[in-house]
VEXLOTI-178249 format. One record per residue (C-alpha): residue number from 1; y, z, x. Coordinates in nm, 2 decimals, always signed. Each point is the difference from the previous one (the first is absolute). Layout:
REM VEXLOTI-178249
<node pos="NUM" c2="Y" c3="Z" c1="X"/>
...
END
This chain:
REM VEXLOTI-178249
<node pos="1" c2="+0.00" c3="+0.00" c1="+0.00"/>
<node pos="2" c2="+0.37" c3="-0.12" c1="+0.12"/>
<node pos="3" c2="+0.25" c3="+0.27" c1="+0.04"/>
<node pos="4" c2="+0.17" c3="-0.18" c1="-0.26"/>
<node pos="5" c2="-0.29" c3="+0.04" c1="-0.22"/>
<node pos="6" c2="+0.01" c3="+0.32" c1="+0.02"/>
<node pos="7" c2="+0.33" c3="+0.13" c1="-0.04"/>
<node pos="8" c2="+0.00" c3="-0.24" c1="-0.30"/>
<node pos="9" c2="-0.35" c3="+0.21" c1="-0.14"/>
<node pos="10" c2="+0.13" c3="+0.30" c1="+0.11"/>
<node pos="11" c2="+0.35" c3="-0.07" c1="-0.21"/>
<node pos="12" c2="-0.19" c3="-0.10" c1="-0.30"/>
<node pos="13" c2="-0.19" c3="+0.30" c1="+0.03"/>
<node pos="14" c2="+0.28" c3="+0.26" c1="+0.01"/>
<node pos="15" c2="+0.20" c3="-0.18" c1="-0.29"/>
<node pos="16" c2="-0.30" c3="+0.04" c1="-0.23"/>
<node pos="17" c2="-0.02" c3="+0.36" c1="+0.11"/>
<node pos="18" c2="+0.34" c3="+0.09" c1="-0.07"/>
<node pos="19" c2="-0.05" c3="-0.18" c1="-0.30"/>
<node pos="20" c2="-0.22" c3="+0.22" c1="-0.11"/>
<node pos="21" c2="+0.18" c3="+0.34" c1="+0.13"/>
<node pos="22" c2="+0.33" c3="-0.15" c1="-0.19"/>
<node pos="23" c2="-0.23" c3="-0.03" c1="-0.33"/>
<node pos="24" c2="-0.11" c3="+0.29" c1="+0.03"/>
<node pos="25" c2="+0.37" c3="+0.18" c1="-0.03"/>
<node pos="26" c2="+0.06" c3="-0.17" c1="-0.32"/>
<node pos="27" c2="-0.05" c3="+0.33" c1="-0.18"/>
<node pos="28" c2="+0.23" c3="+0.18" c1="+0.20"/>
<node pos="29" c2="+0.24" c3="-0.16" c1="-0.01"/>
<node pos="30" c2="-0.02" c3="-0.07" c1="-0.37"/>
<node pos="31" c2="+0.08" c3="+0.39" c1="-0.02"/>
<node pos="32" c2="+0.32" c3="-0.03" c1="+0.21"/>
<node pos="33" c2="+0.08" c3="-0.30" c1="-0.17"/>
<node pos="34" c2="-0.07" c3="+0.16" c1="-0.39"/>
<node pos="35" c2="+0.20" c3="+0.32" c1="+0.15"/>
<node pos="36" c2="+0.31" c3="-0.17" c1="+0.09"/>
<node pos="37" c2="+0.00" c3="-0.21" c1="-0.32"/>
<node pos="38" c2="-0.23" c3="+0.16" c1="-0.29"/>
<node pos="39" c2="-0.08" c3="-0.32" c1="-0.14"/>
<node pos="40" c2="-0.34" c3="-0.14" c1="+0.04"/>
<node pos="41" c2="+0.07" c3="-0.40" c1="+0.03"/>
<node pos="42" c2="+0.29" c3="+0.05" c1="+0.23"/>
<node pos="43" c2="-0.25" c3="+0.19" c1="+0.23"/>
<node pos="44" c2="-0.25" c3="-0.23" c1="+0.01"/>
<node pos="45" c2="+0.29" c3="-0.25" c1="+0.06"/>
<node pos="46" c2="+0.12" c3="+0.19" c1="+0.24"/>
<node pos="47" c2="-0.33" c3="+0.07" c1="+0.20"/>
<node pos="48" c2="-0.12" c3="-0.39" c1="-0.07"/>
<node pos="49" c2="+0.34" c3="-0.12" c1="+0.14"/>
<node pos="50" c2="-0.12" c3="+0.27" c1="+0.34"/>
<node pos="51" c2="-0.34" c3="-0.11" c1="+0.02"/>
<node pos="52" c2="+0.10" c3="-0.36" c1="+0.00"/>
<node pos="53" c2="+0.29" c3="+0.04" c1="+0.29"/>
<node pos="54" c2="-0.25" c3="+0.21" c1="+0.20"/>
<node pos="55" c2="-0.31" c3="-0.24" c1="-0.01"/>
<node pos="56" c2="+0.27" c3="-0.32" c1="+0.07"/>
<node pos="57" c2="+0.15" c3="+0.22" c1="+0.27"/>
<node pos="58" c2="-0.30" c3="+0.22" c1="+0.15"/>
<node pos="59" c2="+0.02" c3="-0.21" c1="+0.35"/>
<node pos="60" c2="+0.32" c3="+0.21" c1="+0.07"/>
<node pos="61" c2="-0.13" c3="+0.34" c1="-0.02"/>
<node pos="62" c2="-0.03" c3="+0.09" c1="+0.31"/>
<node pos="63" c2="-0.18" c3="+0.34" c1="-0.02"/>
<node pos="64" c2="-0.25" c3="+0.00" c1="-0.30"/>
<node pos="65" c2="-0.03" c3="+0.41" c1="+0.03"/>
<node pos="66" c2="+0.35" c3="-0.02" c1="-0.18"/>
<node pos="67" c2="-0.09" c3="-0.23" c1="-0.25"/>
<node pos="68" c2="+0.08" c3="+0.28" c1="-0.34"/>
<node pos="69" c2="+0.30" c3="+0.01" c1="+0.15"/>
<node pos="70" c2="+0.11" c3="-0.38" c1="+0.09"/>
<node pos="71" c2="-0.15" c3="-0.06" c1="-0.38"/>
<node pos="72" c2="+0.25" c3="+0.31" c1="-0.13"/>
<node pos="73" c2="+0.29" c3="-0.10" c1="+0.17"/>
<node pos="74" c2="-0.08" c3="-0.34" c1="-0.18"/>
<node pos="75" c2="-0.05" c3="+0.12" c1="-0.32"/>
<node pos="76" c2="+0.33" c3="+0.22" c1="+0.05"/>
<node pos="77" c2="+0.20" c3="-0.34" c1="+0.07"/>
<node pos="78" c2="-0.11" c3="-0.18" c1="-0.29"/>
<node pos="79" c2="+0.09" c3="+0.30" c1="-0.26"/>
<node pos="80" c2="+0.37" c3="+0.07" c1="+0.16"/>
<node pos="81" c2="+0.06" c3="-0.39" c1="+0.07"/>
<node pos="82" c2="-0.18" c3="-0.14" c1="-0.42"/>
<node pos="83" c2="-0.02" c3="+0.30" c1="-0.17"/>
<node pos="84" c2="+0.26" c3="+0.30" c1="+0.07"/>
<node pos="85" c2="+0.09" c3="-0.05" c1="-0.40"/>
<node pos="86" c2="-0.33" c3="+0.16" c1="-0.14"/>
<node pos="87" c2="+0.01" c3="+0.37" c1="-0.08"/>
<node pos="88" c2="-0.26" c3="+0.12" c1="+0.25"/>
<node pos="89" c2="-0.19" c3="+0.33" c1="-0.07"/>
<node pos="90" c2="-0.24" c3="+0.18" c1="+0.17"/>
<node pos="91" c2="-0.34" c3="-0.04" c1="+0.12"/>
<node pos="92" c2="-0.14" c3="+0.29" c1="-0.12"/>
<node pos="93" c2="-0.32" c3="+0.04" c1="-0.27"/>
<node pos="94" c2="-0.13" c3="+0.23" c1="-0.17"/>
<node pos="95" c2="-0.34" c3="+0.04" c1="+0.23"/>
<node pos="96" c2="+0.21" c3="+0.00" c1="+0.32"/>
<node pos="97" c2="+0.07" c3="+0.37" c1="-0.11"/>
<node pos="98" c2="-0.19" c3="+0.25" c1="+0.16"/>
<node pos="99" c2="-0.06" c3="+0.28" c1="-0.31"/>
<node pos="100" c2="-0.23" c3="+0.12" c1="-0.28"/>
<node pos="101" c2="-0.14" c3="-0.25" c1="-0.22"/>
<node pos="102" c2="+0.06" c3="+0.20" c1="-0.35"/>
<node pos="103" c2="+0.18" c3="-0.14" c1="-0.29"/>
<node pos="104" c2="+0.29" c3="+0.26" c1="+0.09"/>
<node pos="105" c2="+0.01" c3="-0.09" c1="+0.33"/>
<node pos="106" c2="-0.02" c3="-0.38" c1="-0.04"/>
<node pos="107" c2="+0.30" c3="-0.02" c1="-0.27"/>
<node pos="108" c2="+0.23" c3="+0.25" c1="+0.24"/>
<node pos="109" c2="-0.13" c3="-0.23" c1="+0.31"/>
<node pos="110" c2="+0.14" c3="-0.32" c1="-0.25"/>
<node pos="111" c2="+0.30" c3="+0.15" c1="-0.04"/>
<node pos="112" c2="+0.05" c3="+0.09" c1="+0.34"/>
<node pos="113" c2="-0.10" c3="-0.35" c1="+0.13"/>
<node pos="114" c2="+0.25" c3="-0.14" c1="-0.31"/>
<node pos="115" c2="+0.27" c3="+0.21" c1="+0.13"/>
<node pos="116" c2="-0.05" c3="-0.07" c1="+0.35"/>
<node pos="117" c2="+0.03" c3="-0.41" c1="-0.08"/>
<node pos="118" c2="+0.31" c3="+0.06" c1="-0.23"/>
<node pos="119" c2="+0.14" c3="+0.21" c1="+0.33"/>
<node pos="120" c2="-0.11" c3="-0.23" c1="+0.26"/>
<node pos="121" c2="+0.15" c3="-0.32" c1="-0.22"/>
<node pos="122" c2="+0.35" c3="+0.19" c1="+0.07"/>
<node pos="123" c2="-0.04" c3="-0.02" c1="+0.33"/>
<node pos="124" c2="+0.20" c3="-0.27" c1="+0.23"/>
<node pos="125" c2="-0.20" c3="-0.30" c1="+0.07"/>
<node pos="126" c2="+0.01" c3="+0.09" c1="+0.33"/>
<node pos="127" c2="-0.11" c3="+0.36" c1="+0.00"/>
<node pos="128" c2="-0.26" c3="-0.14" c1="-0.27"/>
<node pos="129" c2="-0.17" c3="-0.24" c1="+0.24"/>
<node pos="130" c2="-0.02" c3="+0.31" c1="+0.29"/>
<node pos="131" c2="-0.14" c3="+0.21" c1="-0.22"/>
<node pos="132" c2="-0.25" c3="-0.21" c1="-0.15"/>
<node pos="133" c2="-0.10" c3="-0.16" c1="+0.39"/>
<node pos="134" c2="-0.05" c3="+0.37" c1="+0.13"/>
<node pos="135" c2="-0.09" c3="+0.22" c1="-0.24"/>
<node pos="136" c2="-0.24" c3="-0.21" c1="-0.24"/>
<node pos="137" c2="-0.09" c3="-0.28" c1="+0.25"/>
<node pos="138" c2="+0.01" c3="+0.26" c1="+0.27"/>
<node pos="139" c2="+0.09" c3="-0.21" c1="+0.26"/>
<node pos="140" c2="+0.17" c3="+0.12" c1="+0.33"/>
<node pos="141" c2="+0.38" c3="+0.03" c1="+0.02"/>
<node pos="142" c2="-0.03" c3="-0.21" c1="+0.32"/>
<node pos="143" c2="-0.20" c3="-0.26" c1="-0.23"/>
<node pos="144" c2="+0.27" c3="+0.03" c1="-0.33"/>
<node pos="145" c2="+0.26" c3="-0.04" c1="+0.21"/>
<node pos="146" c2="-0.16" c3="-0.35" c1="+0.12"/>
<node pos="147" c2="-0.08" c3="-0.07" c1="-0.34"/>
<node pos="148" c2="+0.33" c3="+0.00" c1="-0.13"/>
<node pos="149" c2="+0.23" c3="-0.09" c1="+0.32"/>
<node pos="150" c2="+0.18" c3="+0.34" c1="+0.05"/>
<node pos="151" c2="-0.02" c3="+0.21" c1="+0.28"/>
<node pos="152" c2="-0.25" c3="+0.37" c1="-0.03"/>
<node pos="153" c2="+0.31" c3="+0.20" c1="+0.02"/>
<node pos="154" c2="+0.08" c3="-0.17" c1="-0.33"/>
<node pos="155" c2="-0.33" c3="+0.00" c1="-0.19"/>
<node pos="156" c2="+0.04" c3="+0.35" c1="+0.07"/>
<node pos="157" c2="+0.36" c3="+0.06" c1="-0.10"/>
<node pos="158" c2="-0.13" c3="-0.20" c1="-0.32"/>
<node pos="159" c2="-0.30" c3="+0.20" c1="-0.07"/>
<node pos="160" c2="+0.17" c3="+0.27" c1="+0.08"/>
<node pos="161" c2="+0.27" c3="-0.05" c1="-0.32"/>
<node pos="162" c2="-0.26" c3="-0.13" c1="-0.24"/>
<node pos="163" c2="-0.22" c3="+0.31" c1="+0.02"/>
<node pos="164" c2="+0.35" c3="+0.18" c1="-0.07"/>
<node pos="165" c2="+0.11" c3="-0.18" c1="-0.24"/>
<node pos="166" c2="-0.35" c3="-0.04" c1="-0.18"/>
<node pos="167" c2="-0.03" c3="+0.41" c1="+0.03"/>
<node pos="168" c2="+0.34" c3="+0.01" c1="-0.12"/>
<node pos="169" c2="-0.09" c3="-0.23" c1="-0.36"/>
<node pos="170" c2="-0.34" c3="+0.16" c1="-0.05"/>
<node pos="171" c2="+0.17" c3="+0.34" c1="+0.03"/>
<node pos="172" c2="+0.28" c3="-0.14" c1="-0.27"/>
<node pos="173" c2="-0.33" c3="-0.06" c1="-0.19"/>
<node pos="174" c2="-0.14" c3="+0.28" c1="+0.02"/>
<node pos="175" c2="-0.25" c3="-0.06" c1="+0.23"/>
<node pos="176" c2="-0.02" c3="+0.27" c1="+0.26"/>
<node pos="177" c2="-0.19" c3="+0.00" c1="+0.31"/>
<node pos="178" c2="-0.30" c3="+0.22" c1="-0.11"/>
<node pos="179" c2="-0.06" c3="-0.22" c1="-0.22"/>
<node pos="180" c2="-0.03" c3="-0.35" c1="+0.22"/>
<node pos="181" c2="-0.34" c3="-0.09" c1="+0.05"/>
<node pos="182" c2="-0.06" c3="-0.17" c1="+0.37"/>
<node pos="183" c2="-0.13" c3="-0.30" c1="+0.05"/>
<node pos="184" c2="-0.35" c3="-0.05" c1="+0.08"/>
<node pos="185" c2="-0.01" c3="-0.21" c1="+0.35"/>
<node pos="186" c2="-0.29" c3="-0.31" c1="+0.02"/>
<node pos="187" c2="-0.28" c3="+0.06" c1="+0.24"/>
END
């Protein structure tokens, strides 16, 4: 075999890989997508528009260990550059809760999570998107600030305010802090 030949097979063979590994995130980033927007078509617009860009563009991506990310930060340029107009919401569901599974429990754990999204809609779009990227996607701040183009120091200045100011409306509410439920992390 030519070395041509096989940098050729070798090329063809890592494209369909990362085909597959950017497949693969479709559900995550369906999440992000359904968290910034709350509305199920523009979503799967949203993540079909980021699948589509990634596989046309998956030659570039230099380091495939950061591919959530690179497909992220794509997914984050689509919704602020097509769709800043939507009302976004949050990303949180009822069995993302961790708690008791009782009828009294799941109606307060409803209301809660109904509050939360009425509280996290009031947020700036900005503070929004950091919120959402760190603390339901859970990525990095090093990796949100990537994402969206702004340096750490302001992902965290960002986050910082929207945890304020989202304590500050649930409080308004009548929500207290004994009575926040955390989120279950994915294993």
């Amino acid at each position: 075999m030519s070395e041509h030949q096989g940098t050729l097979f070798g090329g063809f063979g890592r494209r369909r890989r990362l085909r597959r590994q950017i497949c693969a995130e479709r559900e995550r980033l369906y999440r992000i997508a359904w968290a910034w927007c709350h509305d199920r078509y523009l979503a799967d617009d949203l993540v079909q528009e980021t699948l589509t860009r990634a596989l046309a563009a998956s030659d570039r991506l230099r380091d495939e260990a950061r591919l959530s990310v690179w497909l992220t930060q794509i997914l984050a340029n689509l919704y602020r550059d097509q769709f800043r107009r939507v009302s976004p919401d949050t990303g949180l569901e009822a069995d993302t809760l961790a708690g008791e599974d009782s009828p009294e429990h799941a109606a307060d754990r409803h209301q809660l999570i109904e509050r939360t999204r009425a509280a996290i809609e009031q947020l700036k779009d900005e503070q929004r998107q950091v919120l959402t990227l760190v603390d339901v996607a859970e990525f990095s701040y090093a990796d949100t600030a990537g994402i969206l183009g702004v340096p750490v120091g302001t992902v965290m200045s960002r986050l910082s305010r929207a945890r304020a100011r989202l304590r500050e409306i649930l409080e308004q509410q009548g929500v207290g802090r004994a009575d926040v439920v955390p989120l279950r992390r994915p294993q």
